[in-house]
N, C-alpha and C positions, 0 to 999 in steps of 0.2 A: 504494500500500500504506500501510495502516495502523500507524503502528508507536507503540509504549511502553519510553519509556526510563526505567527505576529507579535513583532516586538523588537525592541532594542539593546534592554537591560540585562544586569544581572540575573534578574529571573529569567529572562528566556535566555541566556548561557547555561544554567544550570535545568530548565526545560529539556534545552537541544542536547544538554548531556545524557540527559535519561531517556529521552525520546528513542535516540541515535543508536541507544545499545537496546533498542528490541528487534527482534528476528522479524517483529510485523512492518519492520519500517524498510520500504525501496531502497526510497529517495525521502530525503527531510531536506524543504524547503526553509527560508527564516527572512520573514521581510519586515527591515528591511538588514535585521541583525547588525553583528560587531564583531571584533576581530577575534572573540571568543568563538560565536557560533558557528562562526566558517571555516574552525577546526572540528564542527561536527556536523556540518550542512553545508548546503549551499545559500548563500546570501544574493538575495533579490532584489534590487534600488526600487522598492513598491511603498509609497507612504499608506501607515498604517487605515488613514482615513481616503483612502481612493478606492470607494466600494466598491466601484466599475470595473479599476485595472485589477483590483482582489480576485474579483468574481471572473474576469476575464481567465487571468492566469489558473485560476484553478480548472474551469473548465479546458483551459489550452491542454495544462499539463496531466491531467485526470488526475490530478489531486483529490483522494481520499478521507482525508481531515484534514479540517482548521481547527486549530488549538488556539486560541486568542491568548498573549499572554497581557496586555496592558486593559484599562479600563475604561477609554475613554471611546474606541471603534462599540463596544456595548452598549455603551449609554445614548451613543447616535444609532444605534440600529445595525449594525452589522447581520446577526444572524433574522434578521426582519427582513433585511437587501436578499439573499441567501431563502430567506421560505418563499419571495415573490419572485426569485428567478426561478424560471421549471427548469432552465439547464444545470442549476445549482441544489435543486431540492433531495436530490440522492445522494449528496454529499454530508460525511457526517460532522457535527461541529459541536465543537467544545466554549459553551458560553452563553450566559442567556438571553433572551430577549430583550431588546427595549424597555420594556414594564419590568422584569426581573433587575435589569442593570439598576433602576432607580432604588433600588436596596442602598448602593454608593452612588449615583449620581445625584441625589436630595436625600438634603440629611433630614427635611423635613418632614419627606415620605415615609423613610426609613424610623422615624419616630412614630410615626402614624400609625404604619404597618407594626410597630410591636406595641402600640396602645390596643390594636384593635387584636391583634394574636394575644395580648397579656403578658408578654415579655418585657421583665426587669428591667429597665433603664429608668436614668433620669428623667428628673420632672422638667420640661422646659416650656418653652413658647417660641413659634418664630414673627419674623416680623420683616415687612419692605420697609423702604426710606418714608414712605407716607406714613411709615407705624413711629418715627422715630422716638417722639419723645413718648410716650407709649413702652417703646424698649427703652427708654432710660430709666421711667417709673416702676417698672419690670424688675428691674437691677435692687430696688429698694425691699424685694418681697423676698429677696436670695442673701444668703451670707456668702461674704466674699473668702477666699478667693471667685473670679466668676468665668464662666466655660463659653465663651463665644465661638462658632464655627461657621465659616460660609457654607452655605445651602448646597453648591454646586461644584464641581471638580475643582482643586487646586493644587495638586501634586503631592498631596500630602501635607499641606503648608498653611491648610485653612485654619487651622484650629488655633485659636491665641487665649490664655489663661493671663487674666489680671487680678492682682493682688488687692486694687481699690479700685470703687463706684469710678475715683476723676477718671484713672486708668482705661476701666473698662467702658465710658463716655465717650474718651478720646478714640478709643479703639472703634467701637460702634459710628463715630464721624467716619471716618477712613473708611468701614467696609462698605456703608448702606450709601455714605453722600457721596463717596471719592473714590469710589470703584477698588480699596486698595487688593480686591483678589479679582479684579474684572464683572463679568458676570457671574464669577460664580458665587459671590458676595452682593448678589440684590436683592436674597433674600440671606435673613441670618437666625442662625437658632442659637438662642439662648436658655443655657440648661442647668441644672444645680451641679456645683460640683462635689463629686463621689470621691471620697480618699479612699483610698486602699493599694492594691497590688496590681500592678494591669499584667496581661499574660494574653495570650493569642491561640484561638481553636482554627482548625479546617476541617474542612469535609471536602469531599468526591462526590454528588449526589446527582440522580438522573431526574431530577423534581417530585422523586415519591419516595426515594430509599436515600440512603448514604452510607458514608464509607468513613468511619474517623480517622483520620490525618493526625502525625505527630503535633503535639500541642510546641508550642514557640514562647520565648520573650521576646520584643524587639526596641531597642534604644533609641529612639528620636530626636531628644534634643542634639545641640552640637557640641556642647562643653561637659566635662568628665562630674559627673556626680548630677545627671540629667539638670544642667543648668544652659542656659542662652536659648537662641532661636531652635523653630521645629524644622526636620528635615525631612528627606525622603526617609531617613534610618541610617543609623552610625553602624550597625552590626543586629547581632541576633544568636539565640540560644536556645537548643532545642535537645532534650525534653525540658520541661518546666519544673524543677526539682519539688517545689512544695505545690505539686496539683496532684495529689494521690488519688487513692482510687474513689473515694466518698466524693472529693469535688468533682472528679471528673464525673460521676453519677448527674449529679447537681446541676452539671451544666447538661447535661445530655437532655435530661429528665424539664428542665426549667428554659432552656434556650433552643436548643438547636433539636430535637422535637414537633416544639409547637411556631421552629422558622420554616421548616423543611411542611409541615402540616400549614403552612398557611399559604405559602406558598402555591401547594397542590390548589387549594381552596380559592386561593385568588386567581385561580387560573394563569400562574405565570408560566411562561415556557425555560423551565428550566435547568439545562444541563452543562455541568463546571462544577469549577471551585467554590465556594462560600469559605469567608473570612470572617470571622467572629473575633471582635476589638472587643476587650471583657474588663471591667475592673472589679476585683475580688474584692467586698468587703465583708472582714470578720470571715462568715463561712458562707457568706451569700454571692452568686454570680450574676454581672449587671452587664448588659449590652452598652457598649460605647458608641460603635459602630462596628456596621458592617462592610465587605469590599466582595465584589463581585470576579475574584479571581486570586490567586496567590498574592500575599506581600514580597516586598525588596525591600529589605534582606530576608524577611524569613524564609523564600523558598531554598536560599543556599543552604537552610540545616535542615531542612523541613527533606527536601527530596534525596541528601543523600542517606536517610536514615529507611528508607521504601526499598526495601530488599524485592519486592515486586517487582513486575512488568508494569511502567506506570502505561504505555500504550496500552496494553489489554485492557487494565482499569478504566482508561477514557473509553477506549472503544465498548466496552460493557456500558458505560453509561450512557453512552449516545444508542446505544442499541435496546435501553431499558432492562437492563440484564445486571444490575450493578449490586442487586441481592446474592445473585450466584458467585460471583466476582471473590476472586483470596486476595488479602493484603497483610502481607508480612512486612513489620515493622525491626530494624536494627535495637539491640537495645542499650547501643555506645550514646555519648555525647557526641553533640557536635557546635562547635563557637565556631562563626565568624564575626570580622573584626571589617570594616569598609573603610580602604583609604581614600582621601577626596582630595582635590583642589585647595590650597590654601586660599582662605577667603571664603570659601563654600558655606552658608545658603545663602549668601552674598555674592556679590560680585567676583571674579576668581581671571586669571589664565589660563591657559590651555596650551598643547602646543608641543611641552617638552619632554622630550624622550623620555620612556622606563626604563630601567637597567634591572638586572638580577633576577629575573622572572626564571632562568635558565638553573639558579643555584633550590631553588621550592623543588622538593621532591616529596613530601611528606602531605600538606596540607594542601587542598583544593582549591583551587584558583579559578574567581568568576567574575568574568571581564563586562565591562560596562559604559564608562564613558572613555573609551579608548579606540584609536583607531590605526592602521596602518598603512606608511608613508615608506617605500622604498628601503622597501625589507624592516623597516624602524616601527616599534609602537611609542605612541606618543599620547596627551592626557588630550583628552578630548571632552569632557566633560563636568559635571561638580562632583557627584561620587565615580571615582575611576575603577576599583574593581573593590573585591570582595575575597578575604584570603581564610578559609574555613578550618580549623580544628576538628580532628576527631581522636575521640580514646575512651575508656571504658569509666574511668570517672569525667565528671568537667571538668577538675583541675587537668588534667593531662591533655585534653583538648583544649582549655583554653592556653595551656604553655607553650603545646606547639603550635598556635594558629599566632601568639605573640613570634614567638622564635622565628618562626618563618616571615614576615610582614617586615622583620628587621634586616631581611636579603634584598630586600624591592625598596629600590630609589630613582626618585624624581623629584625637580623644583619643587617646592611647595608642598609639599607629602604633609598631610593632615591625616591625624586619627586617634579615635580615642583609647587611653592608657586603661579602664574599667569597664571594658564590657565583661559580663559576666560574672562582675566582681560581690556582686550585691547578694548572689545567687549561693554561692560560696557556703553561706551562713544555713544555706536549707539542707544542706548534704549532710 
């Protein structure tokens, strides 16, 4: 079989890794990929949002499956493009509808949707620029800290947490009056804020069954002791040491149940990933959000711990078979660590060569914002790769995934000295 994997990132290098090594796979296509994936594919110059040229090449090449690895081809309709073309409709696809993608493309929906399924999150309200002083009087009904997020895709970047009312006023200027996340900030939800543990669930599901996925952490901010701005994600760590087996009950039984159940109900069309953003508090499990497909970084620990066939697994779910389906899980750790651009969620360079990639033999390497220029890799973006540990405790995983990160140099080489460090204390 033919298949086409959508994307750029780390997560689809570590996709096309696993993809690559199943006996069901031809040919693996990756558009429009990076200098990762086309050591295990071939890469395609197809932008991810050109439904036409998509649908074109799949039909050219009798491409098999489309795997969607990014979120933003879902939330415009990708597999909607794909059930209205009839030369595209026997083709099987990983990822769901339009109305399923809005699970992550409105955060307002996605609240909506687990008011109306009963699922545990915060208490919020959203509001547009016409609501504004409305949302400022809003602010006086919450104890601060307070949890503001734009409504609509922002790369990970929407969500800003203010310590005081001026704070979060001045904030709410910028998203609703001053576009500061574009459109995806003309509507914003404002929601209580939850202290506790954040930690990260997936599933596999074919819209009526599922598959649970190694549970994750993943580190967001960009300063060591989760302090400064939000990113795409600094690294990531999988299994989650204190989610035993009664929480992990708790969540099944309280979340991901009655998403997967409503789902059905709501008639979405849905098959893929589901990402479950959770903050643990005490011993209760609370929806943050959701993501309509793997995170970055957590697919880089997430999928090398899938001793499975992860093609069979897709393909079982796009075939409605994903109950029969076996998933063997590894049960090492595994830490990655993401180095980026100095200057990265900011403004940055790009440009200058890596060295040492050739001395890593131990720890997995997952390429990102990098490209290749005359035999030379060079940084080409804000997170540049993803250098992943494994071993039978986290300490051991996370020593070699430092040890190794310490071989790879470029200008500006940012990364954080404490991922996983926090986690330590639960072993």
């Amino acid at each position: 079989m033919n298949i086409l994997l959508i994307g750029s990132g780390g997560r689809e290098h570590a996709m096309a890794r696993k993809i690559s090594e199943s006996s069901l796979c031809d040919q693996l296509y990756i558009a429009p990929g990076n200098a990762g994936t086309a050591l295990c594919g071939k890469n395609i110059s197809l932008d991810p949002m050109d439904f036409q040229g998509i649908g074109q090449f799949v039909y050219d090449h009798a491409v098999g499956m489309v795997v969607v690895g990014p979120e933003a081809p879902l939330v415009k309709g990708l597999r909607d493009h794909f059930a209205h073309d009839e030369r595209l409709q026997g083709v099987r696809f990983v990822g769901p509808d339009a109305r399923g993608a809005m699970l992550e493309g409105s955060k307002a929906f996605a609240k909506a949707f687990m008011e109306r399924q009963r699922i545990p999150t915060a208490s919020y309200r959203a509001f547009t620029k016409d609501d504004f002083e409305e949302a400022v009087a809003f602010l006086d009904a919450l104890a601060p800290p307070y949890v503001l997020k734009a409504d609509g895709l922002a790369a990970g970047k929407g969500v800003v947490i203010c310590d005081t009312k001026i704070e979060a006023t001045e904030t709410l200027q910028g998203m609703l009056l001053h576009d500061r996340f574009g459109q995806a900030s003309h509507t914003v939800v404002i929601e209580e804020y939850l202290k506790g543990v954040e930690m990260s669930v997936f599933v596999l599901t074919d819209g009526k069954s599922y598959r649970l996925l190694p549970s994750a952490k993943d580190y967001k901010r960009i300063g060591e002791g989760d302090t400064g701005a939000n990113t795409g994600g600094m690294g990531a760590v999988s299994p989650v040491p204190f989610a035993g087996k009664e929480l992990m009950q708790r969540i099944e039984e309280r979340i991901i149940k009655p998403t997967i159940q409503g789902i059905k109900e709501e008639e979405m069309v849905y098959c893929g990933f589901l990402f479950f953003g959770l903050m643990i508090r005490g011993d209760d499990p609370y929806v943050i959000e959701y993501n309509v497909r793997l995170g970055d970084p957590e697919a880089e620990v997430i999928l090398p711990r899938i001793d499975s066939d992860l093609t069979e697994l897709l393909q079982a779910a796009c075939d409605g078979d994903l109950d029969a389906a076996k998933l063997k899980l590894s049960p090492d750790y595994a830490l990655c660590v993401v180095l980026a651009s100095g200057g990265y969620p900011n403004t940055f360079d790009k440009g200058f060569e890596i060295r040492g990639l050739e001395q890593v033999s131990d720890s997995l390497l997952y390429y990102a914002g990098m490209k290749s220029v005359d035999e030379k890799l060079l940084t080409n973006g804000g997170r540049v790769m993803a250098v992943c540990g494994r071993g039978n405790t986290l300490k051991k995983a996370r020593e070699q995934a430092y040890r190794d990160l310490r071989l790879i140099d470029y200008k500006g080489k940012y990364y954080r000295r404490d991922i996983g460090q926090d986690l330590l204390r639960h072993i």
